[in-house]
RODO-2510 file (C-alpha; in nm, 4 decimals, decimal comma):
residues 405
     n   res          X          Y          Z
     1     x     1,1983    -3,7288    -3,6849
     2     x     1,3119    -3,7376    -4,0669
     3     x     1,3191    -3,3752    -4,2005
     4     x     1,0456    -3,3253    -4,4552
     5     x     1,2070    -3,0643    -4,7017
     6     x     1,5597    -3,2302    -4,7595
     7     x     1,8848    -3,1188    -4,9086
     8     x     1,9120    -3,0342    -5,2730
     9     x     2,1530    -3,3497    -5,3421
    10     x     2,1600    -3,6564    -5,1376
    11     x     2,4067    -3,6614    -4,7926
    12     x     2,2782    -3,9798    -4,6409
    13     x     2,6641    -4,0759    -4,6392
    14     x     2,7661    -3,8046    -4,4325
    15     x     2,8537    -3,9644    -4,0622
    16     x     2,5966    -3,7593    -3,9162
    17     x     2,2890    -3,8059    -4,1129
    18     x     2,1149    -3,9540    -3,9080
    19     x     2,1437    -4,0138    -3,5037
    20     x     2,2170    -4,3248    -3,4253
    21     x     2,1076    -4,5174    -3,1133
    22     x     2,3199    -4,5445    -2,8246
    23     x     2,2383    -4,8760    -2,7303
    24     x     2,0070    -5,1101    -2,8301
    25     x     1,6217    -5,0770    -2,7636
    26     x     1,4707    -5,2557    -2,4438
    27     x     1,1218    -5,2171    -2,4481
    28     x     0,8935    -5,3697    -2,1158
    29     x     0,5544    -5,3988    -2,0311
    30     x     0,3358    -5,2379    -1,7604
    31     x    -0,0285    -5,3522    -1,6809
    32     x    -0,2517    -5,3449    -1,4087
    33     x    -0,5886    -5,5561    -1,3079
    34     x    -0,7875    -5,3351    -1,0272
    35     x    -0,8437    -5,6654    -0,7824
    36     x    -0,8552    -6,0085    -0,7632
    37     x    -1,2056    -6,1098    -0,7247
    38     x    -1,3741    -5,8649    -0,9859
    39     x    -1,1508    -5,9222    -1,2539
    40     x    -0,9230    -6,2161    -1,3326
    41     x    -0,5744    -6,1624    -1,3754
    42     x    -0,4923    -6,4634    -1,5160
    43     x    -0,6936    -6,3737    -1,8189
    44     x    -0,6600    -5,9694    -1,7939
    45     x    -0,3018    -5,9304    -1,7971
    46     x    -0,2247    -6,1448    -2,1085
    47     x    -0,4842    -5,9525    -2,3113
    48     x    -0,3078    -5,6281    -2,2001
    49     x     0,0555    -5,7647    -2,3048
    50     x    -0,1023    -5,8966    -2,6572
    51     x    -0,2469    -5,6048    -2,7072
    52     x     0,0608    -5,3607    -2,5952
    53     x     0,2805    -5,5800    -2,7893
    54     x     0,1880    -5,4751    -3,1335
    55     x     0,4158    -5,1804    -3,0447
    56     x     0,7161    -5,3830    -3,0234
    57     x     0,9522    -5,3592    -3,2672
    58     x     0,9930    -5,6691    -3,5669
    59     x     1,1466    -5,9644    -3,3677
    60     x     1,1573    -5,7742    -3,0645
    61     x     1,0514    -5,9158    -2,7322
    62     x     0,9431    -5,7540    -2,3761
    63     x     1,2655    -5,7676    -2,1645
    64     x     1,0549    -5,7189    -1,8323
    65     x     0,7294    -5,7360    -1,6815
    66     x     0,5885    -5,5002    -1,4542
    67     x     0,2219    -5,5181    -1,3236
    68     x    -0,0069    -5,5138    -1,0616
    69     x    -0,3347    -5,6220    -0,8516
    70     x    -0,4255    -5,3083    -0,7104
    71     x    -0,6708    -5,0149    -0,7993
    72     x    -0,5710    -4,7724    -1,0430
    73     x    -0,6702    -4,4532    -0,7879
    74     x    -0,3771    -4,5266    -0,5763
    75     x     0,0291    -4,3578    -0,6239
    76     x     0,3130    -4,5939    -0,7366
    77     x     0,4052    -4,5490    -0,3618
    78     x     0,1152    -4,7570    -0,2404
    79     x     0,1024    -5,0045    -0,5424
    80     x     0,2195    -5,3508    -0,5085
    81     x     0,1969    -5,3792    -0,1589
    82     x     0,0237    -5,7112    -0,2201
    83     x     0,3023    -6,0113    -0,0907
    84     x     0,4373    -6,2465    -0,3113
    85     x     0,2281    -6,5548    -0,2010
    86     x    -0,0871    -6,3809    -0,3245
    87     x     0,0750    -6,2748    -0,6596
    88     x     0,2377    -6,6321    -0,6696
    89     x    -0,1624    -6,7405    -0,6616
    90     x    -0,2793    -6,6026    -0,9153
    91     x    -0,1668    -6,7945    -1,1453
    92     x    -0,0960    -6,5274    -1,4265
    93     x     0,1056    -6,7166    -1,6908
    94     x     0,3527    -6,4293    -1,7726
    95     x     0,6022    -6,3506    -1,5451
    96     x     0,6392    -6,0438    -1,3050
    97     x     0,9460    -5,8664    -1,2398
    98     x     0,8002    -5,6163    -0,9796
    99     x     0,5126    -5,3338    -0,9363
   100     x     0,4686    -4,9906    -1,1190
   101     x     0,7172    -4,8241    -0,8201
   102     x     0,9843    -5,0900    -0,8923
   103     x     0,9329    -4,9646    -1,2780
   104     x     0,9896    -4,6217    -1,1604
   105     x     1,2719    -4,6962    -0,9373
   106     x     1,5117    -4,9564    -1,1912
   107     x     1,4378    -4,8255    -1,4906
   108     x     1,7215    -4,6433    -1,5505
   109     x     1,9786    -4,8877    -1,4183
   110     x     1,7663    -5,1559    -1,6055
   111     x     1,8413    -4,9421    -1,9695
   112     x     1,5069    -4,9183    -2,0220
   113     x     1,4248    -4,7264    -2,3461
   114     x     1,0031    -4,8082    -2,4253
   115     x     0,7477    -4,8789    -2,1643
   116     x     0,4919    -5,0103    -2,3658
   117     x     0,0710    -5,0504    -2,1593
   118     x    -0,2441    -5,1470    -2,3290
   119     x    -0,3759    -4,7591    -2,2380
   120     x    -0,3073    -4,4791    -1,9725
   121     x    -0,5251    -4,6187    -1,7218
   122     x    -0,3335    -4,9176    -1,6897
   123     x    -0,0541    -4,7020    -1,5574
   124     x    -0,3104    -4,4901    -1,2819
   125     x    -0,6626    -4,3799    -1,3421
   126     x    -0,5524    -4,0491    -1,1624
   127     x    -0,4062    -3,8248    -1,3907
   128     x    -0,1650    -3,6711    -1,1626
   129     x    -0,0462    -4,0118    -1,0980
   130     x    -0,0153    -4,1233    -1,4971
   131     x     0,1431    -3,7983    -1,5899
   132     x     0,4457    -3,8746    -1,3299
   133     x     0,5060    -4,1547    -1,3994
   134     x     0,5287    -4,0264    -1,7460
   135     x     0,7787    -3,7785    -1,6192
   136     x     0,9807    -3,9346    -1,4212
   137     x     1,0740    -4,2058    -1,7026
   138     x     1,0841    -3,9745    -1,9851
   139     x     1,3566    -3,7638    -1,7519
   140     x     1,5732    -4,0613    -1,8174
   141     x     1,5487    -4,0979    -2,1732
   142     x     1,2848    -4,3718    -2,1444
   143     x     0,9845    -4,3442    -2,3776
   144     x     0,6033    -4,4096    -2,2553
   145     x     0,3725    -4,5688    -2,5197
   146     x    -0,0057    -4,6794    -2,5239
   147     x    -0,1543    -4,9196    -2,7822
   148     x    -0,4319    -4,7390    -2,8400
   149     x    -0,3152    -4,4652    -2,9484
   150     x    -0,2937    -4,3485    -3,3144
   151     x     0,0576    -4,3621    -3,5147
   152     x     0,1929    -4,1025    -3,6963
   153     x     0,0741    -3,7516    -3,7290
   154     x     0,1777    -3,4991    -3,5429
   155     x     0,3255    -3,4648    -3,1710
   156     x     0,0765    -3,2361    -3,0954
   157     x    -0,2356    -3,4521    -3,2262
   158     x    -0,0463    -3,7473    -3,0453
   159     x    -0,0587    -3,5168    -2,7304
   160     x    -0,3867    -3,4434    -2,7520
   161     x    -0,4964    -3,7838    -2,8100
   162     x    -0,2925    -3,8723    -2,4655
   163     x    -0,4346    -3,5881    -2,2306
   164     x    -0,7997    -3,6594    -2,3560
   165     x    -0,7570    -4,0333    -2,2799
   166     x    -0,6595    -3,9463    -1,8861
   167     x    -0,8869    -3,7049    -1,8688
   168     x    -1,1010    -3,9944    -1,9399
   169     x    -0,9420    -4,1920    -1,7016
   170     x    -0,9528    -3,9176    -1,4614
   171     x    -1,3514    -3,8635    -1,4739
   172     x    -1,4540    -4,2474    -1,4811
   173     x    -1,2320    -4,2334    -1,1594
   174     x    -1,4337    -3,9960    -0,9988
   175     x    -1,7395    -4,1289    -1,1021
   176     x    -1,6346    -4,4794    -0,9735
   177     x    -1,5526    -4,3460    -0,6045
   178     x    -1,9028    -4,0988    -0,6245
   179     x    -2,1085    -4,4591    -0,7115
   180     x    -1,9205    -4,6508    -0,4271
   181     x    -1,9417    -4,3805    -0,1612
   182     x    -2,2955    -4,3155    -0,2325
   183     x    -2,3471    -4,6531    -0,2199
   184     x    -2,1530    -4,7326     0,1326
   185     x    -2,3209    -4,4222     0,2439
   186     x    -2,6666    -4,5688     0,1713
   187     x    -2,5246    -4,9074     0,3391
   188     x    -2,4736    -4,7204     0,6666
   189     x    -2,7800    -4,5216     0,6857
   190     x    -3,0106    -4,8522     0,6379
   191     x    -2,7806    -5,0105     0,9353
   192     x    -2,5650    -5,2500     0,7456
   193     x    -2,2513    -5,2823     0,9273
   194     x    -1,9265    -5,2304     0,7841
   195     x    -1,5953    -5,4432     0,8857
   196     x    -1,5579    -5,6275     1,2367
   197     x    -1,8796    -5,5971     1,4794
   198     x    -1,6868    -5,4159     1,7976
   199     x    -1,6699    -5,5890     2,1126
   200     x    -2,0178    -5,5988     2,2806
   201     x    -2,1765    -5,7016     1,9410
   202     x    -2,1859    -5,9540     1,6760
   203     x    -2,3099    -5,9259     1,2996
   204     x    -2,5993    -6,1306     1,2308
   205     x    -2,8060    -6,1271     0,8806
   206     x    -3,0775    -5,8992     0,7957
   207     x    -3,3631    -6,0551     0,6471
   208     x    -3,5375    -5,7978     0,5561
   209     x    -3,2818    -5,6592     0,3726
   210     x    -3,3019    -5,7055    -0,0420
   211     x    -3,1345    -5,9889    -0,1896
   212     x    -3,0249    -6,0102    -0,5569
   213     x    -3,1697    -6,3196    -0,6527
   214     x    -2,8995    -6,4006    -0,9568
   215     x    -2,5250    -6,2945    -0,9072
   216     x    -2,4357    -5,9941    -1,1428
   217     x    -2,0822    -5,9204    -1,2802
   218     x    -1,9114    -5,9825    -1,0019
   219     x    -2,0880    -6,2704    -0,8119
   220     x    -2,3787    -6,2861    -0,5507
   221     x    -2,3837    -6,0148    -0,3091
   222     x    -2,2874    -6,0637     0,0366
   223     x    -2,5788    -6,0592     0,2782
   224     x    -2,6174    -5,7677     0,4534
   225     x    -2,5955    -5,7684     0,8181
   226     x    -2,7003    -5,5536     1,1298
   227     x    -2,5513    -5,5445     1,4595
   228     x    -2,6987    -5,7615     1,7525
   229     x    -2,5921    -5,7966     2,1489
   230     x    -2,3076    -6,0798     2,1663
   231     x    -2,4689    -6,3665     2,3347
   232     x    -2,2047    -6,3276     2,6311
   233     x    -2,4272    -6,0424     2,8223
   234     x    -2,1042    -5,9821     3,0480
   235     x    -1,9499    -5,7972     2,7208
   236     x    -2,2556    -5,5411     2,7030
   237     x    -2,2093    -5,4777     3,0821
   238     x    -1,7579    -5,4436     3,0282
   239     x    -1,8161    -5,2163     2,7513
   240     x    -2,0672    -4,9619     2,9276
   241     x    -1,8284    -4,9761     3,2402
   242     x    -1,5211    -4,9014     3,0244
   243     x    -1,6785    -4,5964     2,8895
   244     x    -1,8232    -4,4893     3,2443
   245     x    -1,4746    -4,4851     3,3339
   246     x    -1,3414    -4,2581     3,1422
   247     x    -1,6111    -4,0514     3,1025
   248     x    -1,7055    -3,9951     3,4940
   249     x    -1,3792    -4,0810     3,6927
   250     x    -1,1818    -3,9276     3,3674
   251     x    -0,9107    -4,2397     3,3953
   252     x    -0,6412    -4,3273     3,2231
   253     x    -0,6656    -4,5782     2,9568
   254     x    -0,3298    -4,8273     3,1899
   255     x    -0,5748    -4,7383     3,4918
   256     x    -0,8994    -4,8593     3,2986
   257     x    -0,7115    -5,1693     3,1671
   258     x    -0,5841    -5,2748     3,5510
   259     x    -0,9462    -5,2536     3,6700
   260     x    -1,0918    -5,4869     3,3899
   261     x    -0,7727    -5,7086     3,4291
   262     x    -0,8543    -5,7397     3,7520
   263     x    -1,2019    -5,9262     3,7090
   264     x    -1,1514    -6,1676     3,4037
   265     x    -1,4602    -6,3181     3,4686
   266     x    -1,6957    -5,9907     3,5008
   267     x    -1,5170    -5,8478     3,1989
   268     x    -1,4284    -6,1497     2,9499
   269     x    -1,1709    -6,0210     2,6569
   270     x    -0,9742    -6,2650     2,3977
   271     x    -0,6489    -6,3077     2,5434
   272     x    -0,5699    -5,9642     2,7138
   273     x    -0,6876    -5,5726     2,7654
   274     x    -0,4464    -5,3664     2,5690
   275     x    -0,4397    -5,0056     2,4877
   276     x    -0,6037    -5,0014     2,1243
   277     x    -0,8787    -5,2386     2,2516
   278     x    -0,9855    -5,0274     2,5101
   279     x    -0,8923    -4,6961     2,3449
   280     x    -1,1048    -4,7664     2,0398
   281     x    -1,3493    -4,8921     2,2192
   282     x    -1,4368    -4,5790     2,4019
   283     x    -1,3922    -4,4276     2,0762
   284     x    -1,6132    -4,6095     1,8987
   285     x    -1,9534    -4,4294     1,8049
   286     x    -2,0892    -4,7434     1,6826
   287     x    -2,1751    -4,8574     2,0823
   288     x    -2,4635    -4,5616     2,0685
   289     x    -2,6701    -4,7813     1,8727
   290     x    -2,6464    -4,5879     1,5552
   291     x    -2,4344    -4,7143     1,2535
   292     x    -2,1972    -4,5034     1,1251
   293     x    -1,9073    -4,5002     0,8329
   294     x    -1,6364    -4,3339     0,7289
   295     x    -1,4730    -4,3060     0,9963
   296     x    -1,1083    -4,4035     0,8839
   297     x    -0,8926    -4,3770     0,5453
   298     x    -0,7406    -4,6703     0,4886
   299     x    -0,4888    -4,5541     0,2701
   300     x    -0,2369    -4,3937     0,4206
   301     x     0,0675    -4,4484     0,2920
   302     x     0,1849    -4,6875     0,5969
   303     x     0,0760    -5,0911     0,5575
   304     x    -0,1217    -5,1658     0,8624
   305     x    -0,2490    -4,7822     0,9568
   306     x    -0,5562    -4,6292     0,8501
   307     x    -0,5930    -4,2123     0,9180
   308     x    -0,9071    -4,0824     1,1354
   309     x    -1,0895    -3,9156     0,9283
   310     x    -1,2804    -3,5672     1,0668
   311     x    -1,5740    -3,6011     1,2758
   312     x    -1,7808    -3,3862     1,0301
   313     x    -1,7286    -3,6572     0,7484
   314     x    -1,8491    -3,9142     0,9498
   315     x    -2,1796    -4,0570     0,8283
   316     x    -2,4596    -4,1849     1,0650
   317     x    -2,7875    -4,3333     1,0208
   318     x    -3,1012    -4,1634     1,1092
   319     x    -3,1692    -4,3390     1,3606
   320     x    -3,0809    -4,5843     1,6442
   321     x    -2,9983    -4,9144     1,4322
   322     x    -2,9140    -5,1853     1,7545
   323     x    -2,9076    -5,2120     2,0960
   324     x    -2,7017    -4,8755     2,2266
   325     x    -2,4489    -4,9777     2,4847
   326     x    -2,4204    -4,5859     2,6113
   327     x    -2,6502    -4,2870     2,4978
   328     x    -2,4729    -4,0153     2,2286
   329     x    -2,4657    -3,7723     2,5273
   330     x    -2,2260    -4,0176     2,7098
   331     x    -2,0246    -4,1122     2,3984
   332     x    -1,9734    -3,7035     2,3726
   333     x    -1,8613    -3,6694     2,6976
   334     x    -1,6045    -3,9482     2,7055
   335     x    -1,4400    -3,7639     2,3795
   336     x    -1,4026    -3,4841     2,5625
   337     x    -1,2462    -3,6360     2,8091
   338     x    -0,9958    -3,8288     2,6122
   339     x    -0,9377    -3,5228     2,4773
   340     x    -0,8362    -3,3068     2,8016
   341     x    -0,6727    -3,6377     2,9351
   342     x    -0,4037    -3,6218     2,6148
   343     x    -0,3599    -3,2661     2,6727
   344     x    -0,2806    -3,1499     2,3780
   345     x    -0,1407    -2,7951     2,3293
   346     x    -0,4702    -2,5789     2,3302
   347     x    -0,7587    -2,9360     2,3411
   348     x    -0,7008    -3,0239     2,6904
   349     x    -0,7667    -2,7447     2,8564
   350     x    -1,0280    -2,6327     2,6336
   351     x    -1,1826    -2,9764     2,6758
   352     x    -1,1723    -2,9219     3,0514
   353     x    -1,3648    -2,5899     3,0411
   354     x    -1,6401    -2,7685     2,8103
   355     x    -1,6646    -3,0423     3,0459
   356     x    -1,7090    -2,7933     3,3507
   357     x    -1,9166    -2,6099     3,1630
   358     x    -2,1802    -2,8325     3,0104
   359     x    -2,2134    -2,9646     3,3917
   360     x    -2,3604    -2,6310     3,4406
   361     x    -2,5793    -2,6036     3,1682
   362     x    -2,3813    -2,3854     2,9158
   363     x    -2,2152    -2,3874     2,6031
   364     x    -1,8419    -2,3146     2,4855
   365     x    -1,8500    -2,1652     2,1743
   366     x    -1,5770    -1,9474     1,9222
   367     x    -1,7227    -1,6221     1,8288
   368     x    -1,3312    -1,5635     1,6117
   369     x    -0,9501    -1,5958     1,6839
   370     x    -0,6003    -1,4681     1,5845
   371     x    -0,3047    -1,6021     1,6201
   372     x    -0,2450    -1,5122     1,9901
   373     x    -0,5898    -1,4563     2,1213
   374     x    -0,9501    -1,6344     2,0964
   375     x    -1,2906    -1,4998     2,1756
   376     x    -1,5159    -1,7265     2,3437
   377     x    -1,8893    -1,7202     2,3956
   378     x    -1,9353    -1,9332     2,7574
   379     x    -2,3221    -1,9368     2,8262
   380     x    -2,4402    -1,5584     2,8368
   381     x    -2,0781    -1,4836     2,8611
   382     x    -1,8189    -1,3347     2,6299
   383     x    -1,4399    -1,4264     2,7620
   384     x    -1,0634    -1,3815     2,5560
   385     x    -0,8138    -1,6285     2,6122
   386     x    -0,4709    -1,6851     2,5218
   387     x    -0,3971    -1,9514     2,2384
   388     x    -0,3288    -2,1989     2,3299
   389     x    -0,5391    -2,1697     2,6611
   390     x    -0,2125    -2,2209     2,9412
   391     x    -0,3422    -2,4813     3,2207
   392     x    -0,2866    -2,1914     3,5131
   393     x    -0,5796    -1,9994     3,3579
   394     x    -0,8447    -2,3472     3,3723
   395     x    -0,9321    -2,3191     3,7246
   396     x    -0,9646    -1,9588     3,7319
   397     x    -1,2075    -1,9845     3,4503
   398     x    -1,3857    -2,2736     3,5535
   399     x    -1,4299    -2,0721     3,8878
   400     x    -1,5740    -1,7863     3,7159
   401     x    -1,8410    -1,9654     3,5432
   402     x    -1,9530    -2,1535     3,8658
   403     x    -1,9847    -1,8183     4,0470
   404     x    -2,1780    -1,6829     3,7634
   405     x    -2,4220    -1,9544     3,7529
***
């Protein structure tokens, strides 16, 4: 920045005057279109570089391209993951030279001085997100600018202008994934299905369900549809046996898969029994005929893996939706068994005292913990136990609460 109160005679041929650049400036561009089929790229992303271009330089050109199909609430880390085949598609008629991370990550070794985007959100809609990217490049001497910011005036003002725009960014992000979750909450609770029907069912449409007559800003809706009994009845009958398995002869998921391999024809299955099938089967609330959502994040971090999310997050419809394969009840009990059957540090045995104990007619319940001990409320009971519970102490327990009853 050029001093405003200058020397009393001129110097501008002194050597150091001004600071000259070390190397020449390399300005590229980073953009972002949130998907494929709500927007089109092909038509987005040139807008964004005319528009980011008018803070290039006089006869300067981008040197790279950097830009993405995916949605601005994700971390560089998870960005891009799209392969090149789909990019390759799209038909975008400037060129790409990688994905916000690869920005991030060549930069430097690139001698990248500007990264110039249409605005912040084009970077992340997150704020977090936007502001480290921000860091990260400006650690390395590279400069981050948006077009629609103002020019000139003061770094502060500039500042301001920045942080109020990702705030912005920030709260239409939150608003966004309030409208959508509402929305796939309210898509669950009527009985829509989300994703795959699982194995006993298929998806068939509702027709009582509304249908938007014209198609809005982002096409016709899909039809909504509700779960119905697969027309191969043997499926129905494999899936209730599977879970009657595990929940009353407490077997192991290899042992449950060597019975149903066994019998092909009384328990059909595309090509084989494996692990996950039968595993997320059992797991599956959707086979006590209510719908239910939210069950998994998707993003994770790792490309094919989606996290579990907590059973208290789950959402379920009010009421029975389709045909139940197994009651709630039974669905309960075959958790808990899963559960004592991992045996995990303290949840197996704990799950094996519920399980003895509900076949008795009482409750397991924490009345408070510390770190060593926890205080336990069985039926009329009160009992401390270690943490975590060691497996000598099940039986004893278990045997206590039948001789009570």
């Amino acid at each position: 920045m050029t001093s405003q109160f200058g020397p009393p005679i001129d110097l501008a041929d002194l050597p150091n005057f001004r600071q000259e650049q070390a190397g020449p400036r390399r300005s590229v561009f980073v953009g972002r279109v949130s998907t494929k089929d709500n927007q089109n790229p092909a038509t987005s992303l040139p807008r964004q570089v005319l528009l980011a271009s008018d803070r290039l330089m006089p006869g300067e050109d981008f040197t790279a391209y950097f830009w993405d199909v995916e949605s601005g609430m994700l971390p560089p880390e998870l960005r891009g993951l799209g392969s090149q085949e789909m990019y390759d598609a799209l038909d975008v008629p400037i060129p790409r030279d990688g994905g916000l991370q690869d920005l991030v990550e060549r930069a430097e070794q690139m001698g990248v001085t500007h990264v110039l985007a249409e605005r912040s959100d084009r970077v992340a809609r997150a704020m977090l997100t936007s502001l480290t990217v921000e860091h990260e490049l400006e650690r390395i001497g590279v400069e981050v600018v948006y077009a629609n910011e103002p020019v000139g005036g003061t770094k502060s003002g500039q500042l301001r202008s920045r942080r109020y725009g990702q705030v912005d960014a920030e709260i239409f992000r939150a608003t966004l994934m309030e409208m959508s979750m509402g929305g796939q909450f309210q898509h669950a609770i009527n009985g829509w299905n989300h994703g795959y029907p699982p194995y006993p069912y298929v998806a068939k449409i509702d027709e009582n369900a509304p249908v938007r007559e014209k198609g809005g800003r982002f096409g016709v809706a899909r039809p909504k549809k509700k779960l119905a009994r697969h027309p191969d009845p043997r499926r129905f009958d494999a899936a209730r046996e599977l879970c009657r398995l595990r929940r009353e002869e407490h077997l192991k998921t290899a042992d449950i898969i060597a019975i149903l391999s066994a019998e092909p024809d009384r328990y059909p299955i595309e090509s084989r029994w494996t692990h996950s099938r039968v595993d997320s089967l059992i797991a599956n609330p959707k086979l006590t005929g209510f719908q239910v959502y939210n069950r998994k994040a998707a993003r994770t971090g790792r490309k094919g893996f989606s996290r579990l999310n907590p059973i208290s997050e789950w959402v379920w419809s009010p009421s029975i939706m389709h045909e139940p394969v197994i009651s709630v009840e039974e669905w309960k009990e075959a958790q808990e068994v899963t559960a004592a059957l991992k045996g995990g540090p303290e949840g197996g045995p704990l799950s094996r005292i519920r399980i003895a104990a509900r076949h008795l007619g009482l409750t397991v319940s924490v009345i408070e913990r510390n770190e060593s001990h926890t205080l336990y409320r069985i039926g009329n009971r009160k009992m401390v136990l270690p943490t975590p519970i060691p497996d000598m102490l099940v039986q004893h327990v278990i045997d206590e609460m039948e001789c009570a009853a």
